[in-house]
C-alpha positions in Angstrom: -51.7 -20.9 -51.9 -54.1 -18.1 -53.2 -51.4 -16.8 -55.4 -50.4 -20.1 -56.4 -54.0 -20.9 -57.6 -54.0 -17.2 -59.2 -50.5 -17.8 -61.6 -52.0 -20.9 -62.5 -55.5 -20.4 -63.3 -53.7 -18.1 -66.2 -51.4 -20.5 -67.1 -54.2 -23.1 -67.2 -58.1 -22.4 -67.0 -59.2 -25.7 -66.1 -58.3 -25.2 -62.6 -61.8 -23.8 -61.7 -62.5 -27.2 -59.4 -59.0 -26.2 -57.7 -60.2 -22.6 -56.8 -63.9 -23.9 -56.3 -62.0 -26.2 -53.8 -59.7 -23.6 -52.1 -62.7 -21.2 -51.9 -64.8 -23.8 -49.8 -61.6 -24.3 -47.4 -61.7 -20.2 -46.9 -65.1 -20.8 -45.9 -64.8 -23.9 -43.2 -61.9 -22.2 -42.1 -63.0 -18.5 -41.1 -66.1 -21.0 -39.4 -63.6 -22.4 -37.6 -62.0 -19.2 -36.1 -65.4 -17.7 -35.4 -66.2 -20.3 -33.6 -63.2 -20.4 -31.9 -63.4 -16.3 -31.1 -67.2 -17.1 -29.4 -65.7 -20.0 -27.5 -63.0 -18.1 -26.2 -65.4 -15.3 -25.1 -68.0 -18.0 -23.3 -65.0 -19.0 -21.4 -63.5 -15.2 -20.3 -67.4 -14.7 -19.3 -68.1 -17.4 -17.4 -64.8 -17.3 -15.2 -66.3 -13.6 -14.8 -69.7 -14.4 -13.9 -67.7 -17.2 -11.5 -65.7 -14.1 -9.6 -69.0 -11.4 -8.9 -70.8 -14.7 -8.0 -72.7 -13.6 -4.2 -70.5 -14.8 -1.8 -72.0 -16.3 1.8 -70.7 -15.0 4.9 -69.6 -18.3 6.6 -70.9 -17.9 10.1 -69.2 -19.7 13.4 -72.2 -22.1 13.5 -71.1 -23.5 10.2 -68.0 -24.9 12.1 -69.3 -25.6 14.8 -68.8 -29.5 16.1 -71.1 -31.9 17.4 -69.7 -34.1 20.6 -69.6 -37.9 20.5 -69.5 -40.1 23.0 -66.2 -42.6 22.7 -68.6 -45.5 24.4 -70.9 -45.2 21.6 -71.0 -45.7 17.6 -72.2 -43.3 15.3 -73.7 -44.9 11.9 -75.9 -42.2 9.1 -77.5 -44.1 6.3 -79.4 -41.5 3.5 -81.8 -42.8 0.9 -79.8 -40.9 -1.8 -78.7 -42.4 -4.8 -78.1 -40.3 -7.7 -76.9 -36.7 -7.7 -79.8 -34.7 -5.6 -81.7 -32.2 -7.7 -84.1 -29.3 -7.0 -87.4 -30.7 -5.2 -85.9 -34.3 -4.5 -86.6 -35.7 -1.2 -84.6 -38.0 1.0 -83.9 -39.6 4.4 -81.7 -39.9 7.2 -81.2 -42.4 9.5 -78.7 -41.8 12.6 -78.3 -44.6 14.6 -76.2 -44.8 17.6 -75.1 -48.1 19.5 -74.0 -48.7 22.8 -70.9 -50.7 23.4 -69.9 -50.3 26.9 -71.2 -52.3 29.5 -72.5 -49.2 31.0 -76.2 -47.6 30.3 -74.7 -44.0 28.2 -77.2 -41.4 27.0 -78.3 -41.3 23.8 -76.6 -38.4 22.8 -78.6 -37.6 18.8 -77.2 -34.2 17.7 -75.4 -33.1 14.4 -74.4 -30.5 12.6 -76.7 -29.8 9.3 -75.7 -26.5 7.9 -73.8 -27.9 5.4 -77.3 -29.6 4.2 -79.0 -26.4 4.7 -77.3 -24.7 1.9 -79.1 -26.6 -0.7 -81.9 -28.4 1.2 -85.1 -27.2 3.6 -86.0 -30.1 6.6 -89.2 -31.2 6.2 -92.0 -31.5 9.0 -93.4 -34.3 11.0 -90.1 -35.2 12.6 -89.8 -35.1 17.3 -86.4 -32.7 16.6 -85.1 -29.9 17.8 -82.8 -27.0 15.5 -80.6 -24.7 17.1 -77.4 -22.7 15.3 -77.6 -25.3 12.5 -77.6 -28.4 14.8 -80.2 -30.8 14.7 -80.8 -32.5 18.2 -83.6 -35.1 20.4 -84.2 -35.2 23.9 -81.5 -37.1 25.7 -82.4 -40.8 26.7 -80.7 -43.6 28.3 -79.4 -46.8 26.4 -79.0 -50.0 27.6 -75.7 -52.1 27.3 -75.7 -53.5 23.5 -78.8 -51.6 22.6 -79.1 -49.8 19.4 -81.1 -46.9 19.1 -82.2 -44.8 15.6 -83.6 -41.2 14.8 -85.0 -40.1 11.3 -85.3 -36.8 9.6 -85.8 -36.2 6.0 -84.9 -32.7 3.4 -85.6 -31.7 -0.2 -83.4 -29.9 -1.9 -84.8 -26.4 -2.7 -86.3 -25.3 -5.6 -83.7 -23.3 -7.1 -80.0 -24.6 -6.4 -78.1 -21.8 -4.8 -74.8 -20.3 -7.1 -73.3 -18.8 -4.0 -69.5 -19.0 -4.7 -67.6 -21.5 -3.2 -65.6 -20.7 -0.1 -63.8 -24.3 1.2 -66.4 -26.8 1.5 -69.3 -24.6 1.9 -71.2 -24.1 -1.7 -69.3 -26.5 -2.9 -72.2 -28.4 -4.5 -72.4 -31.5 -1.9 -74.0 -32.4 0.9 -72.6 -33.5 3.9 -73.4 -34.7 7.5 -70.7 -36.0 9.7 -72.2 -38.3 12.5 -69.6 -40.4 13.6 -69.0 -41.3 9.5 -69.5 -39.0 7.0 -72.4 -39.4 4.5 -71.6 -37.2 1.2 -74.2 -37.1 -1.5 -73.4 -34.4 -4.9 -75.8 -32.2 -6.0 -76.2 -31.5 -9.8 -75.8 -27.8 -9.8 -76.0 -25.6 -12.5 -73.1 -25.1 -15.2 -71.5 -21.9 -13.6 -71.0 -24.0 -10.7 -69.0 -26.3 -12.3 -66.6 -23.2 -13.7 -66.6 -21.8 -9.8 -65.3 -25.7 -8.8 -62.9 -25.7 -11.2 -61.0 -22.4 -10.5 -61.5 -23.5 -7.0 -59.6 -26.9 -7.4 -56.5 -25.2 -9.8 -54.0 -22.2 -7.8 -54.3 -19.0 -8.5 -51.0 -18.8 -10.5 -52.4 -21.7 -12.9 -55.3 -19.5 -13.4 -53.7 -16.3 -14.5 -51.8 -18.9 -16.8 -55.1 -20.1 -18.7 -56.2 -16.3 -19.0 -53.2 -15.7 -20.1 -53.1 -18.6 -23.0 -56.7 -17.5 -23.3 -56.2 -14.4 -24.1 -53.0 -14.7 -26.3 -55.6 -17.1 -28.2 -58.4 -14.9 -29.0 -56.2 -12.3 -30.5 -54.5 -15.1 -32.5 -58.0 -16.1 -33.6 -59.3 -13.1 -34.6 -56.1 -12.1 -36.9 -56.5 -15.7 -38.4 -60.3 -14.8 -38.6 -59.5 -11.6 -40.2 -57.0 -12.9 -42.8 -58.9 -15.8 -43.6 -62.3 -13.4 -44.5 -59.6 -11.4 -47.2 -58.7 -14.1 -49.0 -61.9 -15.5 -48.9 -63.3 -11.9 -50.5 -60.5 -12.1 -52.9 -61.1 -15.4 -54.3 -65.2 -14.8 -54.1 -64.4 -11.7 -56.0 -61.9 -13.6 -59.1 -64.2 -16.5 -59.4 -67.3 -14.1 -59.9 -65.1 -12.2 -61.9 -63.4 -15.5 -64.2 -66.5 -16.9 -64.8 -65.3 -20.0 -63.7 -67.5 -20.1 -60.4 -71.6 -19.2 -60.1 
């Protein structure tokens, strides 16, 4: 193209609109591979950042499970209804209903770590905590009765980017209590890199750094040949007349 617009330019001057036009596709074009060299580096740093994230010893209380009695059912309702961000507040109800013809203990415990994470409980509620379990004081319940305990969180100030090992950091909440309640939490954007290298194999991801990195150089030769012959043609329309 450039020599093209050269061979004819002497052969006819009028095409100073032609070179004028060529010179401004030079210009959108090396944009376009800068742009494209920043993006690529954004992407090679955040997967970076995403692998020296902190990572969380997961400690035998995570997995730890609560019991449940067969002649009982187990219902949790939360108060959530949007993804949960830092400082919001919200409630759990656990209610547990005897079916048996029999009087059964209460039996209110359940496994919070998973809350804990990305949440603090709040005061004012008749619990007990131990090893991540939330628990009340056994009490009898009558044949068809339904009993209910309550216990509200907010989720912390600043949202933890610990990296994701299974569920744990994995930027949800959950509490299991006969049915799982699952609420997300809107964590910050490295997160969302961590999640996805979590969800693809690790083969598929030494693929995309490979493609990654095959682009960049690509981009900056492109980059590189694009500023020359945006030079060259800066330099023979200052040098023609034909541009200002």
């Amino acid at each position: 193209m450039f020599k093209d617009i050269i061979l004819g330019y002497y052969r006819s001057p009028s095409m100073g609109k032609k070179i004028q036009d060529y010179k401004r596709k030079l210009k959108n074009d090396l944009k376009w591979w800068i742009f494209n060299i920043f993006a690529i580096v954004f992407v090679f740093f955040t997967i970076f950042l995403t692998n020296i994230l902190p990572s969380k010893t997961i400690s035998n209380n995570i997995v730890k499970k609560t019991s449940f009695n067969p002649n009982l059912t187990y219902t949790v309702k939360s108060t959530a209804k949007h993804p949960l961000q830092p400082k919001d507040i919200i409630s759990y109800t656990l209610t547990v209903t005897n079916n048996s013809k029999k009087v059964q203990d209460s039996n209110f415990e359940v496994n919070i770590s998973d809350i804990l994470e990305y949440a603090n409980l709040l005061d004012g509620g008749d619990y007990k905590i131990k090893d991540g379990i939330i628990y009340w004081n056994n009490s009898s319940i009558e044949p068809g009765e339904s009993k209910s305990k309550f216990f509200a969180i907010e989720i912390k100030d600043r949202i933890p980017t610990l990296r994701q090992q299974g569920e744990s950091f994995d930027c949800f909440i959950k509490l299991n209590f006969g049915e799982v309640s699952k609420t997300p939490i809107k964590c910050p954007f490295i997160k969302n890199i961590d999640y996805f290298l979590n969800s693809i194999p690790a083969l598929e991801q030494y693929t995309i750094l490979l493609f990654l990195t095959v682009l960049f150089f690509i981009s900056i030769i492109m980059a590189l040949r694009t500023n020359l012959l945006y030079k060259e043609i800066r330099y023979f329309s200052q040098y023609s007349g034909e541009m200002k």
